[in-house]
N, C-alpha and C positions, 0 to 999 in steps of 0.2 A: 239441733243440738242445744243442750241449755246451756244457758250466761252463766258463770259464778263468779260472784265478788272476788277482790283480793281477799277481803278478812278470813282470817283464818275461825275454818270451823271446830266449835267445842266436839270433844269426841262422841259423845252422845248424836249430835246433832249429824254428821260423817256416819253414824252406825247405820241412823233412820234415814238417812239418802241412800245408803248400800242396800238399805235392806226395800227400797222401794224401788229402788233398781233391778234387785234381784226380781224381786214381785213381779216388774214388769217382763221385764225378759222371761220370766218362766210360762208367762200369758202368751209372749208371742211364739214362744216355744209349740205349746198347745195348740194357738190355732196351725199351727204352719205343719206340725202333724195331723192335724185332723184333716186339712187342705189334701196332705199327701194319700192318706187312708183314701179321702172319696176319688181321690184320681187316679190311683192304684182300681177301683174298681169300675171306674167308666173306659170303657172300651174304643170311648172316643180319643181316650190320650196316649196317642202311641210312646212306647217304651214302659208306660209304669206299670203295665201288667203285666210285665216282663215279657214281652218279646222284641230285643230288640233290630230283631232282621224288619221285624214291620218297622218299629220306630226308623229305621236309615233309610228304607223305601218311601217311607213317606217325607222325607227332608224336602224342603222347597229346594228348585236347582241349586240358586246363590248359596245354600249350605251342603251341596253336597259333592266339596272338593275343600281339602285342606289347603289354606295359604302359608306363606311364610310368617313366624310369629302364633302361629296357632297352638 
């Protein structure tokens, strides 16, 4: 998480943080969809090619019982 001084920021200076922020987050936006595209198409990741009777069959045991809190 970044530091930020107490001083208060000129508004100018608040736009180009926002808007560096935004930049960033739109990056990780991109890759974390592109992440999902190639896993949607490997047939090694059960559930993201939409089946998800395989995805529940292949649950390790310890995930395949609901607890309390779940």
């Amino acid at each position: 998480m970044e530091e930020r001084s107490h001083e208060p920021l000129r508004p100018e200076a608040e736009v180009d943080r926002l808007e560096e922020r935004a930049d960033a987050l739109g990056e990780q936006i991109d890759e974390v969809r592109e992440d999902w595209e190639d896993k949607k198409h490997d047939p090694n990741v059960p559930g993201a090619a939409g089946d998800p009777d395989r995805a529940e069959r292949d649950l390790p045991p310890e995930m395949d019982k609901i607890t309390p809190g779940d």
